[in-house]
Structure formats: C-alpha cells, structure tokens
C-alpha positions in Angstrom: 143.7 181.7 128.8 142.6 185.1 130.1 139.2 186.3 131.2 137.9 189.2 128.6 135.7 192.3 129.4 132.4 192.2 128.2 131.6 194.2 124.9 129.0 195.0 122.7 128.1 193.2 119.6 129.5 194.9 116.2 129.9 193.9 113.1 133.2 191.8 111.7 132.4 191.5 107.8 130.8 190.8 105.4 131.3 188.4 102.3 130.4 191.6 100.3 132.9 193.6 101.9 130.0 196.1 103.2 128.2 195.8 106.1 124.5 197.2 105.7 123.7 199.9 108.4 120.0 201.6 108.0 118.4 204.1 109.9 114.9 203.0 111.6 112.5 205.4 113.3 112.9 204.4 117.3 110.0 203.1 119.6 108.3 204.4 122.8 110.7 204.1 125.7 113.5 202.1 124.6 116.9 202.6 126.2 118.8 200.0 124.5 122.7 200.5 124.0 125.2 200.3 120.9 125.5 196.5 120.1 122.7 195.6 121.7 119.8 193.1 119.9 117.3 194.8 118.1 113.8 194.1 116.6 111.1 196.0 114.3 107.7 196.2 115.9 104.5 197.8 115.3 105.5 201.3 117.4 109.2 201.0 115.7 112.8 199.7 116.7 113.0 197.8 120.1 114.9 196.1 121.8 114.9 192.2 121.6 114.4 190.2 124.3 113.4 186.6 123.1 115.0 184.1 122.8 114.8 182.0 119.9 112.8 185.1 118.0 113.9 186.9 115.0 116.3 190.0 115.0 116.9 193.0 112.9 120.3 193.5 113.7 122.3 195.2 116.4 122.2 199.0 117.3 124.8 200.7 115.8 123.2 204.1 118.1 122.6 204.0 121.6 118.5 204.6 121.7 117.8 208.5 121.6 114.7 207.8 123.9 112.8 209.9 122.2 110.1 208.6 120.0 110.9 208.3 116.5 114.5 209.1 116.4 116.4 207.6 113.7 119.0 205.2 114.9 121.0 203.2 112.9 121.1 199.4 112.9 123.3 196.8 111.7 121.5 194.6 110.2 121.9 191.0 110.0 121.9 189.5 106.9 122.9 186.4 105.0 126.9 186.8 104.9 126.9 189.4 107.3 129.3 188.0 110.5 129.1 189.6 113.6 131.4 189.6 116.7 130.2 189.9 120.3 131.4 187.7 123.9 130.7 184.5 124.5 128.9 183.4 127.8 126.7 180.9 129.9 124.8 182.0 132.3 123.7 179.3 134.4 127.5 178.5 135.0 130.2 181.5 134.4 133.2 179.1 133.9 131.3 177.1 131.0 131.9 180.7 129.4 135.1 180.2 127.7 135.5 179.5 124.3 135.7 175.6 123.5 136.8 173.9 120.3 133.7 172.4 120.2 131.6 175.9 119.8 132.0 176.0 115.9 129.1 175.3 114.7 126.9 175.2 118.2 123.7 177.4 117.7 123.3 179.9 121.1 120.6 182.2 122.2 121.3 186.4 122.6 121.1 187.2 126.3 121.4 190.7 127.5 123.6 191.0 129.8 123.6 194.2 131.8 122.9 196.3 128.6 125.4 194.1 126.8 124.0 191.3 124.1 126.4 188.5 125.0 126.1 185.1 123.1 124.7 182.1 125.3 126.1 178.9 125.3 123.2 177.9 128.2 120.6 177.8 125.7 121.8 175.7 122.6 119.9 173.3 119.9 117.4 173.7 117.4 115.0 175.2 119.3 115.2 178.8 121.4 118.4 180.3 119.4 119.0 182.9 117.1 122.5 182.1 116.0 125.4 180.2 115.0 128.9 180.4 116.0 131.4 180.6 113.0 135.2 181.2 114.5 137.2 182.8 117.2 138.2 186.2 117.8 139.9 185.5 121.2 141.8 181.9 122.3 140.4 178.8 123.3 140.0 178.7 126.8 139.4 182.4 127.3 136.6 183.2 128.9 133.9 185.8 128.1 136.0 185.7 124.4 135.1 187.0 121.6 133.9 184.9 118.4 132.3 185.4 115.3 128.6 184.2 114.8 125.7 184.5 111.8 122.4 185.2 112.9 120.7 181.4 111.7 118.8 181.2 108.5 114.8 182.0 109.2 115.6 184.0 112.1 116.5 187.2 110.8 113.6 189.7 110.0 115.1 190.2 106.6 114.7 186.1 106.3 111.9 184.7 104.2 112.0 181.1 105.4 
C-alpha cells in the first residue's frame, strides 16, 4: 500500500482500439490543464465544474488562453475507458482504492488543476462516472483506476 502522486486524467483504451481526440475552438479565459474535465458551451470549450453534469471529455492540450484556439479533447464516449486518481475529499484516508469501488459511480473534482475521481460524492444522483478496474493496488491511496464516463452524461450521449 503506497500513497500515489496525483495525475491528470488520460485515456487507457478503448474497445475499438482508438481513442477519439478532436480539436474544439477554446472559450474566453479558460486556463484548464491537460487531463482536466472539459465541456462545450455556448462561447466554446470550458472547463467543467459540476458535478453530476455532462462532460466532453478531458483536455488532451493545456488551454492556449487565447480565444478560439484549437485544443484537442479526449472525448468520452461509450467504450472509451479512461484513467485518472482516485480521491475523497471530505476525508483523505478514505482515498485509497477499496474492493468495493468496482462498480461505485463518483463525481469529477478538480483538484488543484488536476481532475481527480471522488469517492465523497457517490450514488445516482450528482456523478459523472463509473469506476471499472484498478490501475494501482488496493489499498493505495490517491491510486489510479479505470472509470467510463456513465451513460446520459456524456455530451455525445442521447439519453
């Protein structure tokens, strides 16, 4: 059981074996980083910041921060698995992977510029995705595991 560093979200695979990335013009003062949660909105490609609302993808750019810049996305998909730390943040030491976290639906919390996944917020209600497998060991904390953005809550979704 060892404590892991904090990284940004990218991509693991895909059941297709290809991992869509597009290009979307960038909105007004973003100054999101590489893996971070991502949305399309009327002025163009933000960061997201709800929980429980639907997602592009993840930045595969950091944000130019210059209006209308292409940056490429990630984009989440049905089949597409991403990778990214695991973490609670109303209590740091229930932020290690448990046996129990396949299948438990989390929020995406930024976390200092980082998108981490949130055990805190769990259940039907307020989350954006589902956890899948493990990257790192049980019992390490801030590990990496795999997780699907949930059906219905990706902007590509047509619930």
């Amino acid at each position: 059981m060892a404590t892991k560093a904090i990284l940004p979200v990218y991509p693991a695979y895909e059941f297709n074996a290809h991992v869509p990335t597009v290009r979307y013009y960038e909105g007004v003062g973003q100054s999101f980083k590489q893996g971070q949660a991502v949305k399309l909105s009327g002025p163009g490609l933000m960061m997201h910041g709800t929980a429980g609302a639907k997602i592009l993808g993840f930045a595969a750019d950091d944000a130019a921060q210059t209006v209308s810049s292409e940056i490429g996305v990630w984009v989440a998909m049905p089949g597409v698995i991403f990778e990214g730390n695991i973490h609670h943040t109303a209590t740091s030491a229930a932020g290690k992977i448990m046996h129990s976290d396949i299948g438990t639906l989390c929020a995406l919390t930024n976390l200092s510029g980082i998108t981490v996944v949130d055990k805190r917020v769990s259940g039907a209600t307020s989350t954006t995705v589902v956890i899948v497998g493990f990257k790192d060991n049980v019992g390490d904390q801030f590990g990496r595991v795999y997780f699907t953005v949930k059906h219905g809550y990706s902007q590509f979704d047509n619930p």
